[in-house]
N, C-alpha and C positions, 0 to 999 in steps of 0.2 A: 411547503413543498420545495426542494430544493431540484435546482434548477443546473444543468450541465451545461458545460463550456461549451459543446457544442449546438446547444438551444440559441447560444447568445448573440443576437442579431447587432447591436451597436454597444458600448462603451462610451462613460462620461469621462473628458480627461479635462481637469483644471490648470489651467495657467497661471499664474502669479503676475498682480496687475505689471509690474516691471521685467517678467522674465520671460528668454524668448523659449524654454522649454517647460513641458507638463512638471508641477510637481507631484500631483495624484491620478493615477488612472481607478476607475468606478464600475462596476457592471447596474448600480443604481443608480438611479437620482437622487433619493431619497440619502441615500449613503454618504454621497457626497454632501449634498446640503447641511448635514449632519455636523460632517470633519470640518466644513468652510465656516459653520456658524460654530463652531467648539473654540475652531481658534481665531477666529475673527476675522478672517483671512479676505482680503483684496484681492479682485482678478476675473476672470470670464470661466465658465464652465462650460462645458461644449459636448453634444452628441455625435462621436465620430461610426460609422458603420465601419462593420468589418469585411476585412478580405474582400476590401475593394477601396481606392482611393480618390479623396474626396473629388479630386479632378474628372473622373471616370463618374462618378456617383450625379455629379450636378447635372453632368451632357444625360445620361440616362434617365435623370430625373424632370429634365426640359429647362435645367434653372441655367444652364450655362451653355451658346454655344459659340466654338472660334468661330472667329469672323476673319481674322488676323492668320495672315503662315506664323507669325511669334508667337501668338497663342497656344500654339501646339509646339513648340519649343522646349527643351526638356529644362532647361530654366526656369521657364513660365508656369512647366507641370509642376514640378521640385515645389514651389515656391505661392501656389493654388490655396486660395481658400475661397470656402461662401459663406456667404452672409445666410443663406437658407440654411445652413444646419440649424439644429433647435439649439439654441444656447443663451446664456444667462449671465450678466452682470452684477458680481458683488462688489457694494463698497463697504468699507468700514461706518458705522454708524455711528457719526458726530453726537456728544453728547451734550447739551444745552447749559450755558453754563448756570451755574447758582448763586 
């Protein structure tokens, strides 16, 4: 059953373990996992929700609150992340030698 953009609650976006932007955005999991093990790829995978930012997401969701006036700084925002998103670590997979 296919599924419209507007059904879409969050988005997987992959980062390359050295780079500081997404090289793949996902509306699967499974999709993703797919592309990172096709080409081997290094780096974190992450569940971003939409049309709402992760800053805003964590205080509503109870995982994050200022404590700090910098906390609430539009630096601080800009620059936001949580460990509570659902997200995933690849590494390349050492191959033993012969």
């Amino acid at each position: 059953m296919a599924t419209g953009t507007n059904d879409l609650k969050q988005v997987w976006v992959f980062n390359g373990a050295r780079n500081h932007f997404p090289s793949a955005i996902f509306t699967e999991r499974r999709l993703a996992e797919a592309w990172i093990q096709k080409n081997q790829l290094e780096g974190t995978l992450t569940a971003y929700p939409l049309n709402i930012s992760i800053y805003d997401w964590a205080i509503g969701k109870g995982y994050f609150t200022p404590k700090k006036e910098e906390q609430a700084s539009p630096n601080f925002i800009a620059n936001f992340s949580s460990a509570s998103q659902e997200h995933y670590h690849f590494e390349k997979e050492e191959k033993a030698p012969s």
